[in-house]
C-alpha positions in Angstrom: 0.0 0.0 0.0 2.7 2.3 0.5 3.4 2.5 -3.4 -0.5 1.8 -4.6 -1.8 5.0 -2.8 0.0 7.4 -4.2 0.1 6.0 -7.3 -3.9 6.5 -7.5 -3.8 9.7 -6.5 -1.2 10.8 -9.0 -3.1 9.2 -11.8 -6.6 10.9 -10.5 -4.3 14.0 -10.6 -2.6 13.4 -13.9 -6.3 12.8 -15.3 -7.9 16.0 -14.0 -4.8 17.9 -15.5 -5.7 16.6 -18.6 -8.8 17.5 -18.9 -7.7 21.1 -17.3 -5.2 20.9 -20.4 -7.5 20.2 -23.1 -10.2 23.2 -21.5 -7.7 26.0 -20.9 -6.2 25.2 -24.5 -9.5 25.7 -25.9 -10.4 29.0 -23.9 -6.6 30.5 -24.3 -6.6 29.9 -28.6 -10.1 32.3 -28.3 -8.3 35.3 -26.6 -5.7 37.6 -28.6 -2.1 37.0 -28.5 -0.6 39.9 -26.2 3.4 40.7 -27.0 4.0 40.6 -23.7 3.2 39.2 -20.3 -0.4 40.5 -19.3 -1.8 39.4 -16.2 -5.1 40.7 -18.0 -5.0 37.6 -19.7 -6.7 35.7 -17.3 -9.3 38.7 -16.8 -10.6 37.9 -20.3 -10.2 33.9 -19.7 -12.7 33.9 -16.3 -15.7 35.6 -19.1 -15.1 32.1 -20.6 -17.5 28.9 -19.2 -14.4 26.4 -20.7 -11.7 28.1 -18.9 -13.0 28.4 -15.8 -14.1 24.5 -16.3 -10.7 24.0 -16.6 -9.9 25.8 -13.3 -11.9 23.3 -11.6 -10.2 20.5 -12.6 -6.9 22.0 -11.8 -8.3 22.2 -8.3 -9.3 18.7 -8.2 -6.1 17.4 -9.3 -4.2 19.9 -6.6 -6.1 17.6 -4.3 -5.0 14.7 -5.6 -1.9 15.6 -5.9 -2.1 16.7 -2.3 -3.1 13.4 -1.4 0.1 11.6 -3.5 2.8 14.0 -1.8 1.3 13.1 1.7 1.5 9.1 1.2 4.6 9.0 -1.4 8.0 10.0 -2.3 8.1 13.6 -4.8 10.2 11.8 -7.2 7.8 8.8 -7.5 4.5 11.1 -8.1 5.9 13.8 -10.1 7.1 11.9 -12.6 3.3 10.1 -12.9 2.3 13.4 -14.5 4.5 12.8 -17.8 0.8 10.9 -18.7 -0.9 14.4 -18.9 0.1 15.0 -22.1 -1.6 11.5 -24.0 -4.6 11.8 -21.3 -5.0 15.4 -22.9 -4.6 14.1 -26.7 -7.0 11.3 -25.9 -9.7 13.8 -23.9 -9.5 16.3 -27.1 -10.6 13.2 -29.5 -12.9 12.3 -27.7 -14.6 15.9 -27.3 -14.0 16.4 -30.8 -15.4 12.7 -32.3 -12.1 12.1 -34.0 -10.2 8.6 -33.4 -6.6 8.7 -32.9 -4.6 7.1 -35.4 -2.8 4.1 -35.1 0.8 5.8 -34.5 -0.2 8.1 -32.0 -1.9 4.9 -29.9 1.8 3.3 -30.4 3.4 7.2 -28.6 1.0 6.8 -26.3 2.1 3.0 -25.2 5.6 4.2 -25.3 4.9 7.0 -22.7 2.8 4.2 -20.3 5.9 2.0 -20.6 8.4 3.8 -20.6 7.3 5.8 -17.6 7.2 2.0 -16.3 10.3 0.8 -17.1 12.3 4.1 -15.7 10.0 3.9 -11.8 10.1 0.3 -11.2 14.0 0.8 -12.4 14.7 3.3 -10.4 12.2 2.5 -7.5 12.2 6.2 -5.8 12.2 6.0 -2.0 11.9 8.2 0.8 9.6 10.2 2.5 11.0 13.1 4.8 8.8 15.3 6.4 11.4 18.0 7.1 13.7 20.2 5.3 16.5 22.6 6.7 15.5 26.3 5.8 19.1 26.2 4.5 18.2 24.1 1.4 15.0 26.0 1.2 16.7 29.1 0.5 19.3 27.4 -2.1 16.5 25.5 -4.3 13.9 29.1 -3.8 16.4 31.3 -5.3 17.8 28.8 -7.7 14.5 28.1 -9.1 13.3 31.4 -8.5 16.3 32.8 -11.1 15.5 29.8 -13.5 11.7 31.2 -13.9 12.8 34.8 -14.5 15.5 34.1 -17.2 13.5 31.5 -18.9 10.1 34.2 -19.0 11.8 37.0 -19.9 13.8 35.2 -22.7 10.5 33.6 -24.2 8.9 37.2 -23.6 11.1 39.2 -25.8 10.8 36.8 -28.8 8.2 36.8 -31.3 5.1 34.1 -31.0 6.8 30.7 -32.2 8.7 27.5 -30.8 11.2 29.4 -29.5 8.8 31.3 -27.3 6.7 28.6 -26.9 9.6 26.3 -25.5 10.9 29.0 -23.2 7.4 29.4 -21.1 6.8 25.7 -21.3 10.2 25.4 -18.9 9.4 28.4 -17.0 6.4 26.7 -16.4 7.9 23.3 -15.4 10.3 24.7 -12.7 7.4 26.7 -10.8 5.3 23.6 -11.3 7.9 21.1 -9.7 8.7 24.0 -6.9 5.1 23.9 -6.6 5.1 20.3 -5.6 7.7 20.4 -3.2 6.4 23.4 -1.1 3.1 21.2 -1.0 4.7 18.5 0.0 6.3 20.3 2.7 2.6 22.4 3.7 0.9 18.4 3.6 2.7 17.3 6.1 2.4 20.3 8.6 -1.2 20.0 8.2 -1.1 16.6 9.2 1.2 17.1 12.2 -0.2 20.4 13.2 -3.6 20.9 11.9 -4.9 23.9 10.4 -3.6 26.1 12.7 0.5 25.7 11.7 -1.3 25.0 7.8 -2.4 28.4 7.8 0.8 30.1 9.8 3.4 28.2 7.6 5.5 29.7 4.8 5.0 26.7 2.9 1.2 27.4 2.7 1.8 30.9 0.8 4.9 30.2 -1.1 3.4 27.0 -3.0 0.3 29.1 -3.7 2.0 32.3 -4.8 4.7 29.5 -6.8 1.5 27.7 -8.2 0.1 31.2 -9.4 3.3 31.9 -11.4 2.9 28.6 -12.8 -0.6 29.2 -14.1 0.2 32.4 -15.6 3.3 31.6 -17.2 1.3 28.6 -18.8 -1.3 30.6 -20.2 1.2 32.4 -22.2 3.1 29.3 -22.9 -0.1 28.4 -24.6 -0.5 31.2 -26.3 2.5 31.6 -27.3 3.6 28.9 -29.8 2.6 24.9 -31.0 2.2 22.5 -28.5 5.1 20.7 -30.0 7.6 23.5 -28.3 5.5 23.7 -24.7 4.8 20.3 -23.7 7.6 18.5 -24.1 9.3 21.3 -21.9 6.9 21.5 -19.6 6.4 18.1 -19.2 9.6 16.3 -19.2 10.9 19.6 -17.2 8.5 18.8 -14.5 9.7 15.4 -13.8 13.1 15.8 -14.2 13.4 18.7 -12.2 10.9 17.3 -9.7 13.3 14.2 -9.0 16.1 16.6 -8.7 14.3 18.4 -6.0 12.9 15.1 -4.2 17.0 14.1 -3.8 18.1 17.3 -3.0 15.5 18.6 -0.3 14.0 15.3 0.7 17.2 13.3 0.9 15.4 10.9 -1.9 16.7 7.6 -3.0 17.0 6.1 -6.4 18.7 3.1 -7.7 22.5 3.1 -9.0 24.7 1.0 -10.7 23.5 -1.4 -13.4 19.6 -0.1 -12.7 20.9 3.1 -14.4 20.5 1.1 -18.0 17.1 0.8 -17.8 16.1 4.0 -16.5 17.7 5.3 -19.4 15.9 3.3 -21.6 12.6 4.2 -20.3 13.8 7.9 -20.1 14.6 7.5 -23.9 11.3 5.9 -24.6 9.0 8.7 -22.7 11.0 11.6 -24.7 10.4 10.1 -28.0 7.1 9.1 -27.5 6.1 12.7 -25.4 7.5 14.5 -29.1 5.6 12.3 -31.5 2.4 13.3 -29.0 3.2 16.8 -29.3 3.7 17.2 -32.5 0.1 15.8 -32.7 -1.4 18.1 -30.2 -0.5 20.9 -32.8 -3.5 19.6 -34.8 -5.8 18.2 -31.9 -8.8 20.8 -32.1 
């Protein structure tokens, strides 16, 4: 059980992301493009039904993912959420009528077993509940200086992959910073109660972290072909997510000869993760 929790609630999670994927994609192609970053932008999304639909699921799978942090190791459910991106493509066929061609059901199997082959490889372990502020303040800034160079980069190009590509791992970084500050806010709600929730630091910088997120992916959106933002923002998620569970939360993952499989399945997820990208361009 201590695997087989979290795992559900990541997959709830990943699910509900998708379907918050597939409705904010909708709502953000229906607003103009801005040359900039406009924090107006989601002013003229909440006059949209689909958008704000899409909200909702993001808050459902912030519970679930809630839920997976509490019971599981960050660099075990973080990584779950590389499925997002065929959940999404699936969810927009269906909504649309349209079946998925054959290929695109082969990217999608290479994404479910690759993501298989690289966890049961490298079998993540660990769950520490507390984190020296020390470390805090090295991964905060670190991250923090990521974001900014990576927004203001994509910013000052013109809409197009480049742009596209630069949000998309803006986006990942305050996503997988996200997930470790709620990791951290989880567990002092379950030792303190809602008392030392609503005091912590934790509580307010994951929420102010997640906001950034859901900005900067709106313009990601916006802002060039799925084929540039995903694959950033997806494989940048994990990856920096697992660096993050190792660094703050003293994380464990297999060595040695286990390496060759992770690799595999690493190789596996990005190739299948850019053929599903590329689709997305055309998914309505």
């Amino acid at each position: 059980m201590g695997v087989v929790l979290p795992v559900l609630f990541a997959l709830f999670a990943a699910l509900s992301n998708a379907l918050a994927t597939v409705l904010q994609r909708r709502a953000a192609l229906t607003v103009p493009q801005s040359d900039g970053f406009r924090f107006g932008l989601v002013l003229d999304l909440l006059r949209r039904p689909v958008w704000v639909g899409g909200i909702l699921a993001v808050i459902a799978a912030g519970v679930g993912q809630a839920l997976a942090l509490a019971t599981g190791a960050l660099a075990l459910v973080q990584p779950l959420f590389v499925l997002e991106l065929p959940l999404a493509l699936l969810i927009a066929s269906l909504v649309a009528r349209q079946r998925l061609p054959g290929a695109l059901w082969l990217a999608v199997a290479g994404v479910v077993a690759g993501l298989g082959i690289a966890l049961v490889a490298a079998s993540p372990q660990g769950n520490r509940t507390d984190v020296p502020a020390a470390r805090w303040a090295v991964a905060l800034t670190a991250c923090a200086v990521v974001v900014v160079l990576l927004a203001v980069a994509g910013l000052r190009r013109p809409p197009g992959r480049a742009r596209a590509g630069c949000l998309g791992a803006a986006t990942a970084v305050c996503y997988a910073l996200t997930a470790a500050l709620m990791k951290s806010s989880v567990h002092v709600l379950d030792d303190g109660g809602l008392g030392a929730f609503l005091t912590s630091w934790e509580t307010y910088a994951f929420g102010a972290s997640g906001i950034c997120a859901l900005l900067l992916l709106e313009h990601a959106m916006q802002g060039g072909p799925l084929v540039a933002s995903q694959p950033a923002l997806t494989l940048g998620d994990a990856s920096i997510s697992i660096a993050l569970g190792v660094i703050l939360y003293e994380e464990h993952l297999r060595s040695g000869w286990w390496l060759l499989p992770q690799l595999l399945g690493i190789a596996l997820i990005c190739t299948a993760v850019l053929a599903l990208a590329k689709a997305g361009d055309d998914a309505p």
